[in-house]
Structures are given as C-alpha cells and as structure tokens.
C-alpha positions as CSV (number, residue, x, y, z in Angstrom):
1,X,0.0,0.0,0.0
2,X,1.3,3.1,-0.9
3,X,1.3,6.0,1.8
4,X,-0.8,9.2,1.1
5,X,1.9,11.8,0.8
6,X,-0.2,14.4,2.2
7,X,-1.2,11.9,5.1
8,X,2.4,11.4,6.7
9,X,4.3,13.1,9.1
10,X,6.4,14.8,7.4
11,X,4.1,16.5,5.1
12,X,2.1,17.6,8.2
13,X,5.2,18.8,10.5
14,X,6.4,21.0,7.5
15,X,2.4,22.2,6.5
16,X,2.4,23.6,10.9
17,X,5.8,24.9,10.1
18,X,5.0,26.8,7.2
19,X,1.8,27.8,8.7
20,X,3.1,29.2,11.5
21,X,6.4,30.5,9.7
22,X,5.1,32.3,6.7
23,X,2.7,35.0,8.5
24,X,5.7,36.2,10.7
25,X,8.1,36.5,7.8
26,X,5.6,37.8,5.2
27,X,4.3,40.5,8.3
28,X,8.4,41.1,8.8
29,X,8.9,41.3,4.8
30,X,6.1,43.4,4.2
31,X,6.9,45.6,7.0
32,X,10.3,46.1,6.0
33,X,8.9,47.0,2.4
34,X,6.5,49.5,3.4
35,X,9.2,51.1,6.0
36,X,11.7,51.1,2.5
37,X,8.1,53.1,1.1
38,X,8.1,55.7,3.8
39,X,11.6,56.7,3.2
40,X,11.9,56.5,-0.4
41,X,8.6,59.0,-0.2
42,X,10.2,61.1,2.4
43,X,13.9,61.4,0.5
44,X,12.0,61.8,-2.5
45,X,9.6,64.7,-1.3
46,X,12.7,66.4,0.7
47,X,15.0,66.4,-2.8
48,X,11.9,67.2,-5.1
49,X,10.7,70.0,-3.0
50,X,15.2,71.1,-2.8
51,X,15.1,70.7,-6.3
52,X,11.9,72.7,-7.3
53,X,12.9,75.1,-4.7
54,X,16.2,75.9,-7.8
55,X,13.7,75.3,-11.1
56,X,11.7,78.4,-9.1
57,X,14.5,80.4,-8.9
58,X,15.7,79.5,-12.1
59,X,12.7,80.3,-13.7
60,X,12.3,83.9,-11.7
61,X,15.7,84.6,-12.9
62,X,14.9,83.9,-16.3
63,X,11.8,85.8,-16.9
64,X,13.5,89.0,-15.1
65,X,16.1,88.5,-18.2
66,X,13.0,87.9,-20.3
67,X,11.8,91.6,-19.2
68,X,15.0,93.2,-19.3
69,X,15.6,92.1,-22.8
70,X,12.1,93.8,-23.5
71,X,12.9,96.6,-21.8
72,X,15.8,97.7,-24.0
73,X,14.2,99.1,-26.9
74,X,12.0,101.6,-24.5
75,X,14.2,102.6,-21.9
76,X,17.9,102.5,-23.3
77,X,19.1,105.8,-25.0
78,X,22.2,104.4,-27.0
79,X,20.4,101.6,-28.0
80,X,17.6,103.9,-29.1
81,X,19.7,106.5,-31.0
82,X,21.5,103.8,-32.7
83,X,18.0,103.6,-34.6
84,X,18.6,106.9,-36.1
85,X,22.3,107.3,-36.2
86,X,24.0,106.7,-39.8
87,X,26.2,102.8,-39.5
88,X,30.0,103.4,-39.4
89,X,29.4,107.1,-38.2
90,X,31.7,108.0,-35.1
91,X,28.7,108.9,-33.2
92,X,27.2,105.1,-33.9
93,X,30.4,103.7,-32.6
94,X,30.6,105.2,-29.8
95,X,26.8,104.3,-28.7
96,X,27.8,100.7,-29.5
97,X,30.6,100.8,-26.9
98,X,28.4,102.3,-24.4
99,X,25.9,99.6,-24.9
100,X,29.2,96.9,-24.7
101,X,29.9,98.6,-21.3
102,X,26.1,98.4,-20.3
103,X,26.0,95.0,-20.7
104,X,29.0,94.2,-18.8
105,X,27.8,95.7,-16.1
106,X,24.3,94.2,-16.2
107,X,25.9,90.6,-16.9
108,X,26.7,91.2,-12.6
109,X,23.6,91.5,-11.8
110,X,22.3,88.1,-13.7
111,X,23.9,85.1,-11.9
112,X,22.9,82.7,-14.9
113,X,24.1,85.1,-18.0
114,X,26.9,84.4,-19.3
115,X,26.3,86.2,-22.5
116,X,23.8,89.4,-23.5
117,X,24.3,90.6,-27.2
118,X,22.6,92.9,-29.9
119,X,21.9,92.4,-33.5
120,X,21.5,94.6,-36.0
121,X,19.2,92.9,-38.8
122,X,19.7,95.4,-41.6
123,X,24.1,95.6,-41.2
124,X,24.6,92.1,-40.0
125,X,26.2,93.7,-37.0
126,X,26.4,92.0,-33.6
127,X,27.3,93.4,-30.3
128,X,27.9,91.1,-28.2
129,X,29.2,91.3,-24.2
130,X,30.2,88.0,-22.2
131,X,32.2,86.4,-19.5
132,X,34.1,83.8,-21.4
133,X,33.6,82.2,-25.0
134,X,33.3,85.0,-27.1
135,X,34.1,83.6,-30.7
136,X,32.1,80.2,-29.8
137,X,29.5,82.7,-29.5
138,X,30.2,85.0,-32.4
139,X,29.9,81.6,-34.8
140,X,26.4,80.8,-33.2
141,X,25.7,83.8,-33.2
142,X,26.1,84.5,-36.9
143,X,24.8,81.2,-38.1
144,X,21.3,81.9,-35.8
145,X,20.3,85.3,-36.1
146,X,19.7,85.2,-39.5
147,X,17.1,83.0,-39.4
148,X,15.6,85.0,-35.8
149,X,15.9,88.1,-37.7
150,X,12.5,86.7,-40.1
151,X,10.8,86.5,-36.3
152,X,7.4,88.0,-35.6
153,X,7.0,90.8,-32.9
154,X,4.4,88.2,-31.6
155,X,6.5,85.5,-30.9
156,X,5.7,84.6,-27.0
157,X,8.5,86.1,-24.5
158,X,8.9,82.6,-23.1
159,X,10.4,80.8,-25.4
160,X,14.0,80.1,-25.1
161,X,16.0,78.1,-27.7
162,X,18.4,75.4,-27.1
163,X,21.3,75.8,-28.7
164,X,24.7,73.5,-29.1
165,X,28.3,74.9,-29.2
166,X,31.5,72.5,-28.7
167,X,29.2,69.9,-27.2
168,X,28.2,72.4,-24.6
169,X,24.5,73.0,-24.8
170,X,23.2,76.8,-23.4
171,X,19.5,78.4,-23.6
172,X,19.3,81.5,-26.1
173,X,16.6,84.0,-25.9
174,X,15.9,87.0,-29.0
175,X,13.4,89.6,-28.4
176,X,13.3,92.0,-31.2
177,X,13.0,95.6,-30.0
178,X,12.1,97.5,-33.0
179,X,12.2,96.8,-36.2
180,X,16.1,97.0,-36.7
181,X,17.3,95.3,-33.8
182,X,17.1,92.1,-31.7
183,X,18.3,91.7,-28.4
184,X,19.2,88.8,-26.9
185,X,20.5,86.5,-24.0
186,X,22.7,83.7,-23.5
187,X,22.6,81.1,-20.4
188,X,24.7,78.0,-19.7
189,X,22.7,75.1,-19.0
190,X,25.5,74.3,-16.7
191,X,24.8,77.1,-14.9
192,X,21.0,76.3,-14.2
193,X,22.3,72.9,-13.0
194,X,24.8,74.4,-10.6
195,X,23.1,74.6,-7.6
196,X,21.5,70.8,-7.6
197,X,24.5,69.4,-8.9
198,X,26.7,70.7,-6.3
199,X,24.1,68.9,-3.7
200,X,24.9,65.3,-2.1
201,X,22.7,62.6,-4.3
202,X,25.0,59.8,-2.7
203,X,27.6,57.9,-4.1
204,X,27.1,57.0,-8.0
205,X,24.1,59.3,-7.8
206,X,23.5,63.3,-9.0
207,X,21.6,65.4,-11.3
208,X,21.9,66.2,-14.7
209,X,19.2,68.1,-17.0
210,X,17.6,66.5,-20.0
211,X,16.1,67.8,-23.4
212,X,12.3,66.2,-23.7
213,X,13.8,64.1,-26.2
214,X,16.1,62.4,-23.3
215,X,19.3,64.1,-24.5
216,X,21.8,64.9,-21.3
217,X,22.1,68.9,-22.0
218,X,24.2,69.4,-18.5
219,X,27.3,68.2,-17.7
220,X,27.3,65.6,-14.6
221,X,29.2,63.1,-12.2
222,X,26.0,60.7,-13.1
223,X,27.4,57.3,-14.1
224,X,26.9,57.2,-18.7
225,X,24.9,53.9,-17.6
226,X,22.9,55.5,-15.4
227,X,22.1,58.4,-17.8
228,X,20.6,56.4,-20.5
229,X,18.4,54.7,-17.8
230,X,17.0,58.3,-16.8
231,X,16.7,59.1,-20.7
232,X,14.8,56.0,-21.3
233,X,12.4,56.1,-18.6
234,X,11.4,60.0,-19.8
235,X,11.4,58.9,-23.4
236,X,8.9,56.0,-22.0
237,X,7.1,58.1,-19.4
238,X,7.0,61.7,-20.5
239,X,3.4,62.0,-19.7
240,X,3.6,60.9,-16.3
241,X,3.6,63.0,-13.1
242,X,5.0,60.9,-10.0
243,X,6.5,61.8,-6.9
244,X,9.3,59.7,-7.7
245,X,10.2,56.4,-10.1
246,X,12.7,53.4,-9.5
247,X,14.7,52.6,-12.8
248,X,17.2,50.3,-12.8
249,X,18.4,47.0,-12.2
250,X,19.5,45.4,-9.0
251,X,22.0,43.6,-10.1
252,X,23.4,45.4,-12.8
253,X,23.0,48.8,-13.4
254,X,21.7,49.1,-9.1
255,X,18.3,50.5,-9.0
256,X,17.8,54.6,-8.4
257,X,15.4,56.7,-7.4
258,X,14.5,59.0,-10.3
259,X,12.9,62.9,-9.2
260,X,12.0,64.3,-12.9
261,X,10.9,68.2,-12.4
262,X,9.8,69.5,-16.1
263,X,10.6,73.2,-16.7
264,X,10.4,75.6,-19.6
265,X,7.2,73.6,-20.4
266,X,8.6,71.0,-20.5
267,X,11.6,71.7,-23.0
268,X,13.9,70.1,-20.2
269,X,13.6,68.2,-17.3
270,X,15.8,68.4,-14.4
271,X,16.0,65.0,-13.2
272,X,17.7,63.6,-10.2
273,X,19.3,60.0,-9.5
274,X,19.3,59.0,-5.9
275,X,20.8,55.4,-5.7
276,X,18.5,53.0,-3.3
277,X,21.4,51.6,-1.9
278,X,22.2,55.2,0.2
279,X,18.7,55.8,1.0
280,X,18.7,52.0,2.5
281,X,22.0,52.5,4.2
282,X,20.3,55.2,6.4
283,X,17.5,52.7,7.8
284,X,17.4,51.4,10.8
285,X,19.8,47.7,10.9
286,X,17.0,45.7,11.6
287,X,15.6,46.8,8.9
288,X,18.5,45.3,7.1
289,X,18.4,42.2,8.9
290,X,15.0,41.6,8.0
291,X,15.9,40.7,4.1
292,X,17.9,37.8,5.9
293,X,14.7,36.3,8.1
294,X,13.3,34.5,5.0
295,X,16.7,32.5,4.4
296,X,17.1,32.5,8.2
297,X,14.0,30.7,8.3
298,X,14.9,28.3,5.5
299,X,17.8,27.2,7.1
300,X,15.7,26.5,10.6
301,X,13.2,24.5,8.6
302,X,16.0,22.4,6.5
303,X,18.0,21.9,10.6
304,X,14.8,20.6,12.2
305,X,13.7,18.8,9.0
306,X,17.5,17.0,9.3
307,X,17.3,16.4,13.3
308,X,13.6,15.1,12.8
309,X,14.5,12.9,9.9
310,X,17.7,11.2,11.9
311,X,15.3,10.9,14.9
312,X,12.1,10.1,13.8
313,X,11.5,9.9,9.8
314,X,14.5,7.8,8.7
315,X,13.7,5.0,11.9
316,X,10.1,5.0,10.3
317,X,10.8,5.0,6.8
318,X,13.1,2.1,7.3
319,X,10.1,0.7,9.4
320,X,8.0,1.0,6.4
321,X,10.1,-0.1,3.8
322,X,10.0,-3.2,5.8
323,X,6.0,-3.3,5.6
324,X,6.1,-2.8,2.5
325,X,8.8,-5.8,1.4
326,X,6.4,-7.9,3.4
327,X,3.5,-6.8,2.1
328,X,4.8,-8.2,-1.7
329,X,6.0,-11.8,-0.3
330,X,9.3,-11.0,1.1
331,X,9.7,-12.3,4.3
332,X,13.3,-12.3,5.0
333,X,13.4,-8.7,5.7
334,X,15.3,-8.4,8.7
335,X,14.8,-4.6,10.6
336,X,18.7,-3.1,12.3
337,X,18.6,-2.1,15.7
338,X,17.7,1.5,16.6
339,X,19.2,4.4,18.5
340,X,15.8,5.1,20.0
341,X,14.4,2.3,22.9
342,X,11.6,2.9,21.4
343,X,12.1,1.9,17.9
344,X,14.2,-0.7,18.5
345,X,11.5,-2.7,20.4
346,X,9.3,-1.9,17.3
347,X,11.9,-3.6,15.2
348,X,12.5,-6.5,17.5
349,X,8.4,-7.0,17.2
350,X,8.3,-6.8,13.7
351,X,11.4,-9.0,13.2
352,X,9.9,-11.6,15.7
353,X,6.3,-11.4,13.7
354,X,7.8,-11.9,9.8
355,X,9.8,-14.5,10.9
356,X,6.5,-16.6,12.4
357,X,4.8,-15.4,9.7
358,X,7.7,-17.0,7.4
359,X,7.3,-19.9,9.2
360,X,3.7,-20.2,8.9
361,X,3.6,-19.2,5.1
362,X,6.3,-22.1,4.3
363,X,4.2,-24.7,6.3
364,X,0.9,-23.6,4.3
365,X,3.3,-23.8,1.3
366,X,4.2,-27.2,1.5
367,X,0.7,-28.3,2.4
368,X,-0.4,-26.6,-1.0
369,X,1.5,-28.4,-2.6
370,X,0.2,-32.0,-1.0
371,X,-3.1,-30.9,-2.1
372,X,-2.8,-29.6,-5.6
373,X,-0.3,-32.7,-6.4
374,X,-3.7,-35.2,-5.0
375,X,-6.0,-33.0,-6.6
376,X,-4.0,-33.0,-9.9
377,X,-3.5,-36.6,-9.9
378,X,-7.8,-37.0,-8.8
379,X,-7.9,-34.7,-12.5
380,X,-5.6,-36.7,-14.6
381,X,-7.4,-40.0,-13.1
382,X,-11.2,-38.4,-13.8
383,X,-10.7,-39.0,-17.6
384,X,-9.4,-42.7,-17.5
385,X,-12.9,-45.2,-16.6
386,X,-14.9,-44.2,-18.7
387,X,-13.0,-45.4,-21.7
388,X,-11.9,-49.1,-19.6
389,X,-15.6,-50.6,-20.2
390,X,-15.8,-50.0,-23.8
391,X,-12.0,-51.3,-24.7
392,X,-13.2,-54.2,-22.9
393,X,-16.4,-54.7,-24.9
394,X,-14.3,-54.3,-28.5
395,X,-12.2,-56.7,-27.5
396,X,-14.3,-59.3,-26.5
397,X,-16.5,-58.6,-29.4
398,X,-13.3,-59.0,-31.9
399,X,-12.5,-62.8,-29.8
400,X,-16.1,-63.9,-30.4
401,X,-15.8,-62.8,-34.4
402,X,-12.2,-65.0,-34.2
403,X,-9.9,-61.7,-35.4
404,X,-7.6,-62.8,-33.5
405,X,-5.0,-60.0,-35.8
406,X,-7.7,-57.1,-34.7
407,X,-7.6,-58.6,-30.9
408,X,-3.8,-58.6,-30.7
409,X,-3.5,-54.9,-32.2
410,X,-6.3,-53.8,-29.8
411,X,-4.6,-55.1,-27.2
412,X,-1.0,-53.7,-27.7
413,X,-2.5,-50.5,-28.7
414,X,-4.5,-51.0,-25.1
415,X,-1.7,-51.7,-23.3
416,X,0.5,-48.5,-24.7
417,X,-2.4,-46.4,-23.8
418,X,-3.0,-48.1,-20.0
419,X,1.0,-47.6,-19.7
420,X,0.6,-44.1,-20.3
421,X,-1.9,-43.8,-17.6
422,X,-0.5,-45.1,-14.7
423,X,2.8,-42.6,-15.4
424,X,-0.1,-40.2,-15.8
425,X,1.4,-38.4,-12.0
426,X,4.6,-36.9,-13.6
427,X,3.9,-33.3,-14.2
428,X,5.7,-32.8,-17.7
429,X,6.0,-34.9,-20.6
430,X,7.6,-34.8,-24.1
431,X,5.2,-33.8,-26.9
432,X,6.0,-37.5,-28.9
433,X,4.9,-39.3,-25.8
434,X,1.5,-37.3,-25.6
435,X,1.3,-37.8,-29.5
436,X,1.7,-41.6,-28.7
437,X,-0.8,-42.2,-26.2
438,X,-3.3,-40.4,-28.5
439,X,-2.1,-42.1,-31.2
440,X,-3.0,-45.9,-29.3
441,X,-6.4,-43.9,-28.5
442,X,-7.4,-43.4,-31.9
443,X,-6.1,-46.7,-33.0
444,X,-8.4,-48.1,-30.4
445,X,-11.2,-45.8,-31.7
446,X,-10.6,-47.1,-35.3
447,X,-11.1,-50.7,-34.3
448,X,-14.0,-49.7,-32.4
449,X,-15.9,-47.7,-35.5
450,X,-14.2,-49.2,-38.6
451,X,-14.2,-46.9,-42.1
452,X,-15.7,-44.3,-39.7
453,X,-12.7,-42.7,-38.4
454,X,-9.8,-40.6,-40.0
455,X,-7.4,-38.4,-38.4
456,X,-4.0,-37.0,-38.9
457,X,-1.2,-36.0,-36.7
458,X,1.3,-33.2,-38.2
459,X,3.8,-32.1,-35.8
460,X,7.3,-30.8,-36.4
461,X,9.9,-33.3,-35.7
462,X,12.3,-30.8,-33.8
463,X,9.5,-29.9,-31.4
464,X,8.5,-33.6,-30.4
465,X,11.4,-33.6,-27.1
466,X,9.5,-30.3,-26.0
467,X,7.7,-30.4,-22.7
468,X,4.0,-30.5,-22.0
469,X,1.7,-31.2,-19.1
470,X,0.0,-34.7,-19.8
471,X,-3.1,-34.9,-21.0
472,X,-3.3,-31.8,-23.0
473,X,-4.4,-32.5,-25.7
474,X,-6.2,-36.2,-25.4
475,X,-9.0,-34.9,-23.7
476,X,-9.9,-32.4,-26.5
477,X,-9.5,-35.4,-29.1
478,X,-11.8,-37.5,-27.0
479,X,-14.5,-35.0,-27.0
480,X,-14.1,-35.1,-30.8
481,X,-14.8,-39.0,-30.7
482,X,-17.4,-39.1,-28.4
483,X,-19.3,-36.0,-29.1
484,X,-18.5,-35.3,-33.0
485,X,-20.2,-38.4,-34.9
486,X,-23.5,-37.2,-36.6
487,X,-26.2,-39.6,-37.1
488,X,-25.8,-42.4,-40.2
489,X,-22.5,-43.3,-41.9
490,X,-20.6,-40.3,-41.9
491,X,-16.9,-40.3,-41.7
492,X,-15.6,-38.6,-38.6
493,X,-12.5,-36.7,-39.9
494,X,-10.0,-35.5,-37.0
495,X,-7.1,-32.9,-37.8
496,X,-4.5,-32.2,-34.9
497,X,-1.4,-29.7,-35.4
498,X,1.6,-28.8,-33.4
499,X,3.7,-25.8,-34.2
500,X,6.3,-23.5,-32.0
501,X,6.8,-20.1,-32.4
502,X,10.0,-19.4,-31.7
503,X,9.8,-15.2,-31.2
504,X,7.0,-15.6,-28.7
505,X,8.6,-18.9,-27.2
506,X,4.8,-20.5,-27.4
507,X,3.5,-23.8,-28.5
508,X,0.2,-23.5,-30.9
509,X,-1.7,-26.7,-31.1
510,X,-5.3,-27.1,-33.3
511,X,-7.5,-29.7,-32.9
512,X,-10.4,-29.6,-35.9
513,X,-13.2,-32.1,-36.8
514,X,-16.2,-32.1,-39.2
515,X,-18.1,-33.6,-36.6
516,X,-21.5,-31.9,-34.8
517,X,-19.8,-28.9,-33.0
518,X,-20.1,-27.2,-29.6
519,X,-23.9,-26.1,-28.9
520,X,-24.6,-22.8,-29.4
521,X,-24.9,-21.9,-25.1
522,X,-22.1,-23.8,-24.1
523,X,-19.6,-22.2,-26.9
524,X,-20.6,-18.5,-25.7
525,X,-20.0,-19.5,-22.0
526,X,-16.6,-21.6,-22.7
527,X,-15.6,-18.2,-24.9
528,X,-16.3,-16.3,-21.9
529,X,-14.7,-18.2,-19.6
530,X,-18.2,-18.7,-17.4
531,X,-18.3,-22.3,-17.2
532,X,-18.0,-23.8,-13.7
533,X,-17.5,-27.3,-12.9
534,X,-20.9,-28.0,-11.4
535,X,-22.4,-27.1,-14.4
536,X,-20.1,-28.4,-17.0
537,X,-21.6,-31.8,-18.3
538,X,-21.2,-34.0,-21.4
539,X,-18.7,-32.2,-23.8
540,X,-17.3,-29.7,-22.1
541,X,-17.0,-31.5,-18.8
542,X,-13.5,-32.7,-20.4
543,X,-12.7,-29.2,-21.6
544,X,-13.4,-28.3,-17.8
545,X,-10.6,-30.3,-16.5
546,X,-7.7,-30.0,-19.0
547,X,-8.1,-26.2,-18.0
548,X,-8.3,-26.5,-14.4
549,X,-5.4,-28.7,-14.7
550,X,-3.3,-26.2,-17.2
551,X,-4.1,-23.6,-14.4
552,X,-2.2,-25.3,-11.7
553,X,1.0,-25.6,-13.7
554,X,3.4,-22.4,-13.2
555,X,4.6,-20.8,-16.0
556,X,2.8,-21.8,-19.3
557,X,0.0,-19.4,-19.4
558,X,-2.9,-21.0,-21.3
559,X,-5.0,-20.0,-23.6
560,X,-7.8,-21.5,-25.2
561,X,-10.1,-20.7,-28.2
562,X,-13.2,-22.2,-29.1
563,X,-15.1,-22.2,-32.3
564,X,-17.3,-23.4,-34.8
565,X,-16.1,-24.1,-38.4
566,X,-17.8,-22.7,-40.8
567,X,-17.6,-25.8,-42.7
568,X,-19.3,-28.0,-39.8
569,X,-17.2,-29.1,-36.4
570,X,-15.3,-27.8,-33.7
571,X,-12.4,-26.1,-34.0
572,X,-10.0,-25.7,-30.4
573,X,-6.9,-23.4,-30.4
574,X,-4.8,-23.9,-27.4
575,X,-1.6,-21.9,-26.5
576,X,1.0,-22.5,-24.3
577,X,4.3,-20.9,-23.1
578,X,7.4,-22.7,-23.9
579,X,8.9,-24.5,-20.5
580,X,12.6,-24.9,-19.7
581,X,14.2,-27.9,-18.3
582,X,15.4,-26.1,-15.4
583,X,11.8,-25.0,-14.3
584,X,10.9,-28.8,-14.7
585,X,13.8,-30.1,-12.4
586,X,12.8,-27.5,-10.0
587,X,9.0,-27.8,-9.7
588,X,10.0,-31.7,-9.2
589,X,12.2,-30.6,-6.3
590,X,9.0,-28.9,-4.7
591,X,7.0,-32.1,-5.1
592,X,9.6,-34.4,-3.8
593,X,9.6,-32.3,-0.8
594,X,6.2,-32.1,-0.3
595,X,6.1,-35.9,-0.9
596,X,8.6,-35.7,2.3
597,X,6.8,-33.4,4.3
C-alpha cells in the first residue's frame, strides 16, 4: 500500500511549520517594504521639494532676463539713437561701446548670464558682451540670427531656444526691440544645474538636465549607464507626473530613485538619480536584517527537518520499507537495531512477527503443494474409466468374431495407452509421448468404429522432445470421438497440429473435426470463460478439466479458443508458453519435498 503523501508526518510537520512561519516572515517582509516606502517617499519629497525650490528660482531669474531684454528698446538711450544714427558714423560707434559697457555691467547682476548681445538685422552687425567664449558665441551667433531676424513681434517672450556649441549645450533667448534690432541673452545650462549638482545625491548618484527628447544637455558626475536609464524612462514616461520612479536594475545597473521636475514647459527636465542603496543604508539595521529572516528561516526549517528525519522519519521510513517488502511476499526482511528504545522494540516485534509469519507461510506452502499434487493426480485419473468398459467390450466382441489379428492390435495398442496412464502423475511430458498415447487412442477408436474414423497428426519433428503437461491435448481429441459423430454413416475426420513459435517462445496446437460442433450456449460461455464445474456436463466437462489442470501448472499461461467451423465441427486453439528444463527439475524438487513433508 502506498502512503498518502499528504497523510504522513512529514508533510504535516512542514504544512504547521510553514503555517506558522510564513505570516511572521511575510508580516516582517512586508513591513520592512513598506518602511523602504516611507523613506523613499520622504527622500523623494525632501529632494523634489530642494530641487523645485532651484527650477523656481531659475525660472524667476529667467523671466527678469526675459523683461530686461524687453525693456531695452523703450528705456535704453544708445540703443535707441542707434535707430537713427548713420552705420559706421563715429557717433554710432561710440553708442555701440556704451551699450558693450552696459551689458557688462548688467551681466553682474544676472547670476545665470553668461552672454547678452545685440543684432542689428539690416548691417549684419552684432554686439555682443560676455564672461568667457566670445568667438564660440560670435559663430552661433552668426549662423542663428539670420534665421531670428525673419521672427514675428508676436512670438511669446517665453520661449528660449536650445542651442549647441562644442558639445556644450546653453539656452538663447531673441526679443526683437524694434524693427532693426534684436536683443538677446545667453545662459549656460551648466549654470542652471549648478546649484543641484553641487548637492549630495550619494555615491554614483547626482543630477543632470535633460532635453524632452532624453538628451543629457548638462554636464554631470552621473554614471553614462545611469544616464541612458534616466533618458529611457522619460522617453517612456513623458506623460507621467509621480513623486518619484525606480529605474534600474538590481544587479546590474543598481536600481535609483529617479525625481523628474519638467521646466520651460517642458523643453527640459531636471531630473535627479538617488541610488537605493544610500537611501537603504540610512534605515534602521533591523531593517537590514530583516531581508535575511526568510533564508534565516529556511535554514531552521531544513535543521529541524535534518534532526527530525535522523530521529524520527528515517527510523520510520526504514520501518516502512520493511511493511512494505512484506506486504509483496518478502519475508526475509530483517529490521537493524535502533538508536531510540523505542524503535528498536518496534523492530525487535516486527522481526519476531515476519519470521513466524515465514514460518507459517512455508508450512501452508508445503501443504499446497500436497493438495494440488492429490487433486492433480484426482484430474488426470477423472478421464481414464470411462474409456476401460468400452476397450473391454471391443475386444471381447473382436475374440467372439475369431480376429484374432484385430484382438492382438487392440490389445497392444490397449496396453501402450494403460501404460501411459498409470505414469499419468509426472507433471511434464515430451510432446512424442503425448502424441503416442493419442495415437493408441485413436487406433483403439478405429477398431471400435471401422471406415468411420480418419485423423492426422502433423507435428514438427524438432519440437517432439519439447515439454507439456500430460493430458493436454487427449482430452480435446476424445470430446471429438465421443461427441463429434453425426447420425448415419458419416466419416468422422480429425485434424490435430503442433507448431512453436520461436519469437514468442509459445506452442500453438489445433484440434479440428467435421463432426456436430459445440452447442450454441455452451460455446458463448466456454468463450467467456463462465463455465464452472458444477455445471459443465457431457462435452465440455472434459474441456473443464484440462483447463483447471493447465491452471495449476506455473509458467505456461494457457489460452484457449473455441469455435465453430464454418464448414461443420469444432475447432479448439490452445496456446501455451514454452517450459525450460530447469523449471521442470525444480518444480520436481518442490513435489519431492512435499512428498517428504
């Protein structure tokens, strides 16, 4: 029997394990990961709300430069009479060094500018005033303006153009002030960055601002890797508004927190990397510990699994292994002692039971055998008397006709056939010495209904030293005789084969006569195997027997087909496994002991 996994012991221990492990660590675990959601949300709010705090000023500082820009062509004199002064005139130059100096000056007042400049549309002329970079701006300058100078009074003051020189990226604005001049400012995007990035984001973390197209515009001590994560996730989630995001991979990359504040509606983004692995190191350390209960708890399971299994399980799965060996037949199964008292006067129980059981078994064993060897000799006797009074009555009838030829063949084939019987108790034959004995009884048969009778024997010659129970096939051929003769003078015509297979190790014999045939009932019961001896009578009484006896003999396997020939007659096909000389010599071993017991 086969335990119900679910049923033992084990399964059961580690279900109340589990049970009463799994809400503590889950509790811990999801504790731990909503304490790790506080304080992401509070670092996140703390450098959002630092970070908008510089996007405000940034934008305050821009628009005032937005306004002075506009204010230019109303309320500055040189720039005014440089509107009505001839180009190239003294006069005109010396307005356009007073408007140098007055840019200068207001370039102090402007902590982003690093550049404020005037451009004359109709002479190509720019004035330009700056800190540092003057000829990288002249070149932008000149290659820009052009294309600003074909701008509309109405474009909105807002707007401030991104523009690239020597991989350095810096925000432009043009106002045109009249209809001959533009005025403009320049702003490093470094410069709008300064403030933040000078901030402590951790170790492998900072800030760095991006274009809305993801493109770093600001230099930064941000990791290249961890760059095109941030310009991934804005390319993927530009629509979005969260507190914060986590990008990244834990194993790779590391995972960061991500603060994305848009600006300039959202023509760049000033977006800051915070690495989790900072913001964890400032938990509480039991905090920490807590990522170790689940394996903690593991390993306490897999301990106490390994002490119960050398104290409890492995004693009762060798107890069981036992049950089971004896539950299939095998009795010798012998249990080792135990470390546990306990156990070990379990084993000494079970040890002393299978071997009375052994004993028992062998003594029921032996007296099987007594009583299937009785009853098989009872079944190979039950086919013998009725054939003695008839032999008897031929014979006597040939003396009193004086054929004396017909009386001696009678009796020698009568004497070969009673020889036969009375070694009838061995339990295997050859195959010739069957064919013989049914060879006398059809001889006899012949004498007893002359020109009635024909039969023929075809057997292979190689197969005639193969073994068979006796009786095999005789009983079949003496239903034929006794059963298959219609009414008149009909001939009785008997066919019996032997073949072997040799792939399937069988013997196929056919017995076939053109005599009267099975009845119609008892064929569907003897194909269905649901005749019983009480009930078997006339023909298939002998059928009966031969496969009771076939039964009793280990090893061959009957099987046995009945039919009607379409032509008129029975037709039997019987099938048996081949049997080895070394089964034979053994099974008379068990005999001779029983004899003995």
């Amino acid at each position: 029997m086969k335990l119900r996994t679910r049923s033992s012991l084990r399964f059961k221990f580690i279900t109340g394990f589990c049970l009463i492990m799994a809400p503590l660590v889950l509790f811990l675990y999801f504790n731990n990961v909503y304490a790790m959601s506080v304080v992401r949300d509070q670092v996140s709010l703390t450098n959002r709300n630092y970070v908008l705090k510089n996007v405000e000023e940034n934008e305050r500082i821009l628009k005032e430069t937005n306004r002075y820009l506009y204010s230019l062509g109303e309320q500055d004199p040189d720039i005014i009479s440089l509107f009505f002064l001839p180009y190239g005139s003294g006069d005109y130059t010396i307005a356009k060094q007073r408007i140098v100096n007055k840019f200068r000056t207001d370039l102090g007042f402007y902590d982003l500018l690093d550049g404020l400049f005037l451009y004359d549309t109709v002479h190509k002329d720019t004035l330009l005033a700056t800190q540092r970079g003057y000829d990288e701006k002249i070149n932008a300058l000149s290659t820009m303006m052009p294309a600003a100078a074909s701008m509309s009074a109405e474009v909105p003051t807002h707007k401030w153009e991104i523009v690239q020189t020597k991989g350095t990226y810096h925000l432009v604005k043009t106002v045109r002030i009249n209809e001959q001049f533009i005025a403009g400012a320049w702003v490093p995007i470094n410069s709008l960055n300064e403030r933040v990035h000078r901030a402590d984001w951790g170790e492998g973390g900072g800030a760095v601002i991006l274009s809305g197209e993801g493109e770093a515009l600001s230099g930064t001590v941000v990791p290249d890797h961890v760059v095109k994560l941030a310009s991934a996730f804005q390319l993927e989630n530009s629509e979005e508004d969260s507190l914060y995001d986590i990008v990244g991979d834990s194993e790779r990359e590391g995972r960061y927190l991500l603060i994305d504040v848009p600006a300039h509606d959202g023509a760049i983004h000033y977006v800051v990397m915070l690495p989790e692995a900072s913001i964890v190191r400032n938990l509480p350390v039991f905090q920490q510990i807590i990522r170790f209960i689940p394996v903690v708890a593991a390993l306490l399971l897999v301990s106490v699994l390994f002490f119960l299994r050398q104290v409890l399980f492995k004693p009762m799965n060798t107890l069981i292994t036992g049950m089971r060996k004896v539950s299939r037949g095998d009795l010798s199964v012998k249990l080792g002692p135990s470390s546990s008292p306990e156990f070990t006067f379990v084993t000494d129980t079970f040890n002393q039971m299978t071997a009375e059981v052994q004993q028992l078994k062998i003594g029921m064993y032996e007296e099987q055998l007594r009583v299937q060897e009785a009853e098989l000799k009872q079944l190979q006797m039950q086919i013998n008397p009725h054939f003695y009074l008839n032999s008897l009555h031929i014979i006597h009838s040939l003396a009193a006709l004086h054929k004396n030829e017909l009386v001696q063949k009678m009796a020698e084939h009568l004497a070969g056939y009673f020889r036969f019987s009375m070694q009838a108790d061995r339990s295997l034959i050859t195959i010739k010495d069957e064919l013989l004995h049914i060879k006398n009884y059809l001889e006899i048969q012949k004498l007893r209904f002359p020109e009635r009778l024909q039969y023929e024997l075809t057997v292979d010659p190689d197969i005639e030293e193969m073994l068979i129970p006796p009786l095999t096939i005789q009983p079949f051929v003496e239903n034929s005789i006794v059963h298959g003769f219609r009414k008149g003078r009909s001939i009785l015509r008997l066919d019996i084969t032997l073949d072997f297979v040799p792939n399937e190790q069988q013997l196929r014999i056919r017995i076939q006569d053109n005599g009267t045939g099975f009845a119609e009932d008892v064929l569907v019961r003897l194909q269905q195997g649901e005749l019983h001896p009480e009930e078997a009578t006339g023909r298939s009484i002998g059928i009966w027997n031969v496969k009771h006896r076939l039964k009793k003999v280990k090893g061959i396997e009957p099987q046995i087909q009945f039919e009607n020939s379409p032509d008129g007659g029975a037709l039997v096909y019987l099938t048996i496994n081949y049997i080895e000389s070394s089964k034979v010599r053994e099974e008379n071993k068990d005999v001779q002991l029983a004899h003995r017991g």
